[in-house]
N, C-alpha and C positions, 0 to 999 in steps of 0.2 A: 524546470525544463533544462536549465543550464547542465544539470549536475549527468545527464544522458547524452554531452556532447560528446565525448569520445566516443560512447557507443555507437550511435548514430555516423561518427566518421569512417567507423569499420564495418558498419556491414552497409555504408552508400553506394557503393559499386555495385553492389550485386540486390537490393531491394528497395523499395521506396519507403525512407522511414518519416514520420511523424511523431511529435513529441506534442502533443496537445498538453496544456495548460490546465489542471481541475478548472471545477467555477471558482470565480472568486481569487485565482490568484492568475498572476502575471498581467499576460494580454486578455484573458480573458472578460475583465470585464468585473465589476461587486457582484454576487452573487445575490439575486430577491426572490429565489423560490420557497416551497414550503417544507420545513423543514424533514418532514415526516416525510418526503417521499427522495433527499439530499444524493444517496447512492447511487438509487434507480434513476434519477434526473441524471447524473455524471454519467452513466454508464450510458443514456441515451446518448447522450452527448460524442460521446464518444463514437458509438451506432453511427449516427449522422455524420461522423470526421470520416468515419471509417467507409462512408458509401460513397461517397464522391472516389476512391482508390478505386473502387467497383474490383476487389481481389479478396479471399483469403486471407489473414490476420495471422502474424505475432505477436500477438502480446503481452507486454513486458510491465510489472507494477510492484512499490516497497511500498512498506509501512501503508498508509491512509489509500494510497494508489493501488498498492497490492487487492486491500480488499475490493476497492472501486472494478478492478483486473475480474477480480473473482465474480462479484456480483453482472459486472458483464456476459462473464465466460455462462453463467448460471442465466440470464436472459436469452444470451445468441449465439449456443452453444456450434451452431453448424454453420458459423463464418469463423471458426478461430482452426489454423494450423498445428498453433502449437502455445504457449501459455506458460509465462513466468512469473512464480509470485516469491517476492521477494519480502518475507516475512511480515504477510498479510495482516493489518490488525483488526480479525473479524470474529469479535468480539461476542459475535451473536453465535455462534460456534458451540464457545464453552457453554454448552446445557448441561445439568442432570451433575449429582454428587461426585461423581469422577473424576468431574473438572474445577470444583470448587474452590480451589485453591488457587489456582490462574484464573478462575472469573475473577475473582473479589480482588486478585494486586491489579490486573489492568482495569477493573470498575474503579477502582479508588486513584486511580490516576485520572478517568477522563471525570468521576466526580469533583474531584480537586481543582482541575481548572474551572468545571463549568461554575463551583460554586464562588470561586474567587473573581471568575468573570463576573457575575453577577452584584456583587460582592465592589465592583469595581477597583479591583486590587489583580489585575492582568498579569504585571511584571512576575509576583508570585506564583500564580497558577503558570507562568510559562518556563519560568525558572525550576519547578518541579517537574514539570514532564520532562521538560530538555535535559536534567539531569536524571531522571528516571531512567532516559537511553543511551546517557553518553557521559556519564560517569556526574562524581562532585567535580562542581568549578567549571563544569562545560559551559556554563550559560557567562560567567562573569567571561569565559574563554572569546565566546563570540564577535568575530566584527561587531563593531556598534550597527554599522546597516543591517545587518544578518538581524541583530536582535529589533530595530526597528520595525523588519520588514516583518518579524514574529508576531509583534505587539501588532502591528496595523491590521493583520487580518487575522486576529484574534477571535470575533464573530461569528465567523466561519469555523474555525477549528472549535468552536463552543460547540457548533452544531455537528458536525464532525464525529464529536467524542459522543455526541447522543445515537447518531446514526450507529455508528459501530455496534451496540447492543442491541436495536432495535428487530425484535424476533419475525417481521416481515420478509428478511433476507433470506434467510430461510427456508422460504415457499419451496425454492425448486431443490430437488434433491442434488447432492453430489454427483449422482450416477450419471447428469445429463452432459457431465463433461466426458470428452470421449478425445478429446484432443490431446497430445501427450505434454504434460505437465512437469517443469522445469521448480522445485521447491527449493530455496536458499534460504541458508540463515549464515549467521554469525557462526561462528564456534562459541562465542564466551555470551551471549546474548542472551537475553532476558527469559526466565523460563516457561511466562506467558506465552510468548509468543511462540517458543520449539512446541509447546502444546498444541497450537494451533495446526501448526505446520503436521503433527503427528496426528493431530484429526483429520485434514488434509489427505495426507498420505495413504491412510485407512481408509478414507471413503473413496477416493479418485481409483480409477482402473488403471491407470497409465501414469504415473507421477513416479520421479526421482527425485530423493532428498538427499541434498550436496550442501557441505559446511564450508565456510570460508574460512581459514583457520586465522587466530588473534585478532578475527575480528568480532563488534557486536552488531546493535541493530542498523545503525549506520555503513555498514557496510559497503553500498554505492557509493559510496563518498570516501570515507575514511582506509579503503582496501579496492579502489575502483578496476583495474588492474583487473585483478583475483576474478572480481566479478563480472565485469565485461566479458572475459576470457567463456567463463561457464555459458553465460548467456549466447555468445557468439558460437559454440560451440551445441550449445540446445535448439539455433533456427538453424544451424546450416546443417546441422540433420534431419531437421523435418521439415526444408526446404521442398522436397519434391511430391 
């Protein structure tokens, strides 16, 4: 949530923002649902933050959020304004020989932790992902806290990486989005995920795909700036 405080301070004046929590991490609380239904639960979740504003939605989602974003946008398609997914990782996406080459680098990413999780060898599975998206030596880079806070809700992101695949997502076609569609990536960023974004792109009616340059998946974080700027720039024109 922290990492959406500047954005949240610029567009306060003019909309009521909220930065809700996934399950399972911050304030939100451990997460004890079932796993097989992880997305669609967050995405209610959401539904329900979002009804109490009793208004019309932007919404804004990276990496694991992104897809959570999407999977929303694909449940409640006629509460959303307007819709940023910020290099979605929906996994469930890359179907059919086309895409086989980005299924299987990001399937052997979320198999590697699920299996080292299992495996009870956590440090490792997180140390690969986290360097999967943010270079060698990212993980030894991190705050000690940062990597603590990785390790602790490990559980979660096990489950996580199984959802992303999980061909349930899926049900609702692309077309039911009808909300104009904000797509970000890195410039230099992982080519699973531009894949995504470029399924994305092709299916949605209304989606713009914008690079942030020298940056990767990290983006929001590492290039905040750049990115804020697009996003602030994608609600205050489909503000009205």
């Amino acid at each position: 949530r922290t990492q959406w405080r500047d954005l949240a301070e610029s567009l306060a004046q003019r909309f009521h923002v909220m930065a809700p929590d996934l399950l399972g991490y911050g304030d939100s609380g451990k997460w004890r649902g079932d796993p097989a239904d992880l997305i669609r639960d967050e995405a209610a979740a959401v539904r329900a933050l979002a009804a109490k504003a009793g208004a019309p939605l932007h919404l804004v989602g990276h990496s694991y959020g992104g897809a959570v974003a999407l999977c929303f946008a694909l449940q409640y398609p006629g509460i959303l304004k307007s819709l940023t997914l910020i290099e979605p990782v929906a996994g469930w996406l890359l179907t059919g020989t086309r895409h086989r080459g980005a299924y299987r680098e990001l399937k052997a990413i979320a198999d590697g932790f699920r299996r080292h999780f299992r495996a009870g060898d956590v440090a490792t599975g997180a140390r690969q992902y986290v360097e999967y998206w943010s270079g060698a030596g990212a993980w030894d880079a991190m705050a000690e806290g940062l990597r603590a806070y990785v390790l602790a809700t490990a559980e979660k992101t096990h489950h996580e990486f199984a959802a992303l695949f999980d061909p349930a997502n899926a049900a609702a076609p692309l077309s039911r989005i009808q909300a104009p569609v904000l797509l970000l990536h890195g410039a230099e960023t992982r080519s699973a995920t531009f894949r995504i974004l470029k399924i994305l792109e092709a299916g949605l009616g209304n989606a713009r795909l914008a690079a942030i340059p020298g940056a990767g998946h990290m983006a929001p974080i590492t290039h905040r700036d750049l990115v804020n700027a697009e996003i602030v720039r994608h609600i205050t024109n489909h503000a009205a």
